[in-house]
Structure formats: C-alpha cells, structure tokens
C-alpha positions, -999 to +999 in steps of 0.1 A: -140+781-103-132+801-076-154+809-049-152+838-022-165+836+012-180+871+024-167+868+059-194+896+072-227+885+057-214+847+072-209+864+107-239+884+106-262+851+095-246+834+128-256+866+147-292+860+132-292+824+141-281+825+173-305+855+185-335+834+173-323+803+192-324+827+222-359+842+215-375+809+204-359+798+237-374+824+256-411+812+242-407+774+251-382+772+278-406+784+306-434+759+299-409+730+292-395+739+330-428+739+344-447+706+327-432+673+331-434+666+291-434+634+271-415+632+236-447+639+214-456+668+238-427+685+243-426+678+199-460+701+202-442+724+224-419+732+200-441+736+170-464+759+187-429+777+198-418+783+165-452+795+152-452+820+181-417+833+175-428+839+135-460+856+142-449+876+170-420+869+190-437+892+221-461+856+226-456+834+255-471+802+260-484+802+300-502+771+299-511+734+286-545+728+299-558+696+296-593+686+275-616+694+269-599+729+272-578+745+239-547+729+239-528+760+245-530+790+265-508+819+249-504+853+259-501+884+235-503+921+245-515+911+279-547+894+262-552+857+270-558+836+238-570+801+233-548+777+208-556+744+195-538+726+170-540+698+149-519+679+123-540+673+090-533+641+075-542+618+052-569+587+053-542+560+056-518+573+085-526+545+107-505+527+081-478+550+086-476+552+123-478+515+129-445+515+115-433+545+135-448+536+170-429+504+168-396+517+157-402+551+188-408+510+208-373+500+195-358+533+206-364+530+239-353+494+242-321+505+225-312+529+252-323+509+282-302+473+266-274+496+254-269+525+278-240+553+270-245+543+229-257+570+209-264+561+171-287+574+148-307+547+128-323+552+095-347+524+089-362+513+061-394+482+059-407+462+031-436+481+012-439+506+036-460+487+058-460+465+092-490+446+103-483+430+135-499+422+171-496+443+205-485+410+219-456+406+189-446+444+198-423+442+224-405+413+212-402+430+178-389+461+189-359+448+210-347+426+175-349+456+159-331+475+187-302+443+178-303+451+146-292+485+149-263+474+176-252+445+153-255+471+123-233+496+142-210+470+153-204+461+116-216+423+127-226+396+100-264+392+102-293+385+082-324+411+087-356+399+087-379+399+053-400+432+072-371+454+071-351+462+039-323+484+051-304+501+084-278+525+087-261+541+111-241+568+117-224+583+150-250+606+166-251+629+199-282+610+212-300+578+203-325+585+172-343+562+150-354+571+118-384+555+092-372+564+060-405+557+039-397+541-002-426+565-015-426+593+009-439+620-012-468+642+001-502+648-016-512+684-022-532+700+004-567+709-016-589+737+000-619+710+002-597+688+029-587+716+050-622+725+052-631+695+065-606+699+093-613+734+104-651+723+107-639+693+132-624+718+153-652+744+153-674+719+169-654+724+202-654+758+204-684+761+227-663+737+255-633+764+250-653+791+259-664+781+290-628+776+304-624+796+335-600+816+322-613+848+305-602+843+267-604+872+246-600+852+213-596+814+202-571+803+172-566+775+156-533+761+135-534+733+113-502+717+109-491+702+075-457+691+057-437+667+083-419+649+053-438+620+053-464+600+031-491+610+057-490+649+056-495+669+027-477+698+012-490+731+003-505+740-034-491+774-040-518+780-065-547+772-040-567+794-028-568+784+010-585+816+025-621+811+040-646+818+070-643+805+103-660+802+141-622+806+153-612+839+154-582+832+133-570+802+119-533+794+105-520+770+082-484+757+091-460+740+071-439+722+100-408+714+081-400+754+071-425+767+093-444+787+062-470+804+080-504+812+056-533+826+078-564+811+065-585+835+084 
C-alpha cells in the first residue's frame, strides 16, 4: 500500500505547532523568569499555562501568591482574577506517591553521583507498592540511582525483590519514570467532583480579602495524569453544577480537554 505525504497540510501543522509553543511561551515564560521555582511548581506553572493558552490565549499569569491567598493571580481584559487549582485524586494516592517521591529521591542522587549522564529510566516495583522508612530513604534511593547506571552500562546485577524491571534509553536530560503494572484510571463520577469543589469553596472567604482587588475567583480541577491515582473523564456524565467560585473548570492534564463545570 502506498501512502502519500501532503507536503502542505505537514508544513502548515509545523506552523501551528510552532506558533503555539511561542504563545504558550509568552503565558509562562514571564512568571518562570521572575519566581525561583521548584520541579512540582514550575509542573503547576505549566498546567495553569496550557489552560490559559486554551481558554484565551490574551491571559497572563502576574503572580504566585503564597497561602492562604488563590494560588494564582491571572490577568484577562485588564480584570484581575483569582485561580486555584487542585489535582482530584483517588483515596489511595499516598500509595502511589510513596513510590514516586522516592524514585524523584533517586533522581537527584543520579545527577549529583553521575554528573554529565543523561538517561531516561522507566521503573517498574513489585505490586505497585513500597513501604519503607524516612531513615531507609536516602540509602534506597542512591541503589536505585546504581541501578539505573549499572542498567545503562549493560552490567551483570541482580535487582532487589522491590523492583521488577528498569530500562533505559538515551535521553536529553536525566528522567525517571514509575511505570505502574495496573495503571488504569477510575471514571470521574459527578458525586466525587462534588466533593472537591465544596473543599475549595470553603476558602473563598480568605481569597477575597487579598489586597489585591479581584473581580472574579476560578477554580480548575485537574484530572487524567496517566496514573492509578487520577481519574479519567465519563463522557456520558453529566458534570455541570452550582458553585461559590465564579467559574469552575474541569481539566484533563494529559490532552488538556477543558469542560467548564460552571
């Protein structure tokens, strides 16, 4: 079978993907340059970015206050507008991020005992799970930051019973991946993000009395990070309902599908 390239629509979907780089650019860039970020935040940064650019791409972010102000304050049509956000996920995430915490750990040991090595690690543990100690943490986290050299170095080694699988491939930074065996998301049901909107509303009074004059507060509940711990969205829920914020948005992170709750 014989398939043909069209040359144009490929050039134009470059064209398309480069000029949304540069506009999503244009909403994060100036408050990267101005905060001195960690991973997680400048993770946040992003998200919120790429919500902006698909609701409006005239919104800039001006500021990351700190609690118990919104986490975000955005700009839009010269109105200021407060932003919080949340990730909804389920009852046993703890589970989840024990595992991920520790392998973040690993991570950073890998750069700082292998400097100039780049590698992306995909990492897989026994049942999904890892009860340990904050004592056993740091010593756990440089074996498994061996483990990935020895495994990129094609070494003969025996990993431990905790960790069923590594492998690497050549990366442009240093990245390590949990790769969950049953990673699949629950639905999202109306009754759960329901819950979660009426946590948030129970801050809304602290918003308001932020010095700056806020002419509306939003609020954008983040879901779908491909992981056991997030859900996914029922298209055949109903997820529309009433609200203290003055809207409220329903993000799946991995496509960024946008549905406005309110």
């Amino acid at each position: 079978m014989n398939f043909k390239i069209d040359i144009e629509q490929f050039k134009k979907q470059i064209e398309a993907f480069k000029k949304e780089s540069v506009e999503l650019g244009n909403v994060i860039n100036p408050i990267l340059d101005n905060f001195d970020l960690n991973k997680q935040e400048t993770l946040e940064i992003c998200q919120i970015g790429k919500f902006a650019y698909k609701i409006d791409c005239d919104i800039r972010i001006v500021d990351k206050p700190q609690p118990p102000k919104p986490d975000f304050i955005i700009e839009l049509n010269d109105n200021l507008i407060g932003l919080e956000h949340t990730q909804i996920l389920t009852e046993d995430a703890q589970r989840y991020f024990r595992v991920k915490t520790l392998l973040d750990y690993a991570e950073q040991i890998f750069e700082q005992k292998y400097p100039n090595i780049n590698v992306h690690a995909t990492i897989s543990v026994q049942n999904d799970e890892w009860n340990y100690s904050q004592r056993e943490k740091p010593k756990l986290a440089e074996k498994i930051a061996d483990y990935v050299q020895w495994t990129r170095l094609e070494k003969d080694f025996e990993l431990p019973e905790k960790i069923t699988n590594i492998k690497t491939t050549r990366h442009s930074q240093v990245s390590f991946s949990y790769k969950e065996k049953n990673w699949q998301a629950e639905y999202l049901t109306r009754e759960r993000l329901k819950l979660e909107i009426e946590k948030k509303e129970s801050k809304i009074l602290g918003y308001k009395k932020s010095e700056k004059q806020l002419t509306e507060l939003w609020l954008i509940l983040l879901i779908g990070s491909l992981s056991s711990v997030s859900y996914e969205l029922n298209e055949s829920e109903n997820y529309e309902m009433e609200s203290e914020f003055d809207r409220v948005y329903l993000m799946a992170d991995f496509d960024a599908k946008i549905l406005r709750v309110k």
